[in-house]
C-alpha positions, 0 to 999 in steps of 0.5 A: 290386409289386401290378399297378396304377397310382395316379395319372398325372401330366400336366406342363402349362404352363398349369394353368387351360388344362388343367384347362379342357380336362379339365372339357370333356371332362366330368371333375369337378376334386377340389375339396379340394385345389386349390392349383397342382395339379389332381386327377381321379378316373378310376375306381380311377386319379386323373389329375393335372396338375401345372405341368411345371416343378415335375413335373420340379423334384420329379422332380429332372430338370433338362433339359426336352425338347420333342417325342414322349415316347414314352408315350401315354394311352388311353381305352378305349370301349364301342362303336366309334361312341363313338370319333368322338364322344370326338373330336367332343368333344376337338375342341369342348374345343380339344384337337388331333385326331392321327389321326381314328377309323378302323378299327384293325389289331386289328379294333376303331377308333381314333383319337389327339388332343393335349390342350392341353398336348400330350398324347398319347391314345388313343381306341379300341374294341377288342371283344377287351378288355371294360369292366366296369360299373364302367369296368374293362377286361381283358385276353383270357384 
């Protein structure tokens, strides 16, 4: 297995809602392919968000369970004052803030939000894992 990941697939019960969400948060919606699923380019990663019940029809999952999945997404800033303003602006695109920005047990800041469908991210500065010009972080060496 090559050390990447393709696409993040969202389950969502509300596609539009979503897709809202996502484009207020300043993401450009694929426009090529557009029919029951929505497609964002995120760097070298694509996030989509796909209609829960049919994610987990075509995932051959049959019991659908509510509540903490145990995964969450992360957005990775440049500096620590974009922290609070990413989650100015989940707020301001009707997303739920989980934990407000403050300063993080490995010395950077964070902070988490629900989106619209519930969702969990991340937001976080962390000094120790630098963002490349093209939006790429790293790990320490």
């Amino acid at each position: 297995m090559e050390p990447r990941i393709s696409i993040i697939t969202l389950g969502v019960d509300d596609l539009d809602r979503a897709v809202r969400f996502y484009e207020d948060m300043g993401l450009e919606r694929n426009e090529k392919i557009t029919e029951g699923v929505a497609f964002f380019q995120m760097g070298g990663v694509i996030l989509a968000l796909w209609p829960r019940d049919e994610l987990a029809e075509d995932a051959g999952i049959r019991e659908r369970k509510r509540g903490f999945s145990g995964v969450a997404l992360a957005y990775n800033t440049r500096s620590e004052a974009e922290v609070g303003l990413m989650l100015e602006r989940v707020e301001k695109a009707g997303g739920r803030i989980v934990k407000p920005a403050r300063r993080a047990f490995f010395g950077g800041m964070q902070g988490y939000f629900e989106d619209t469908e519930g969702n969990l991210w991340e937001v976080a500065h962390n000094p120790d894992f630098p963002i490349d010009e093209e939006g790429r972080i790293t790990l320490p060496e």
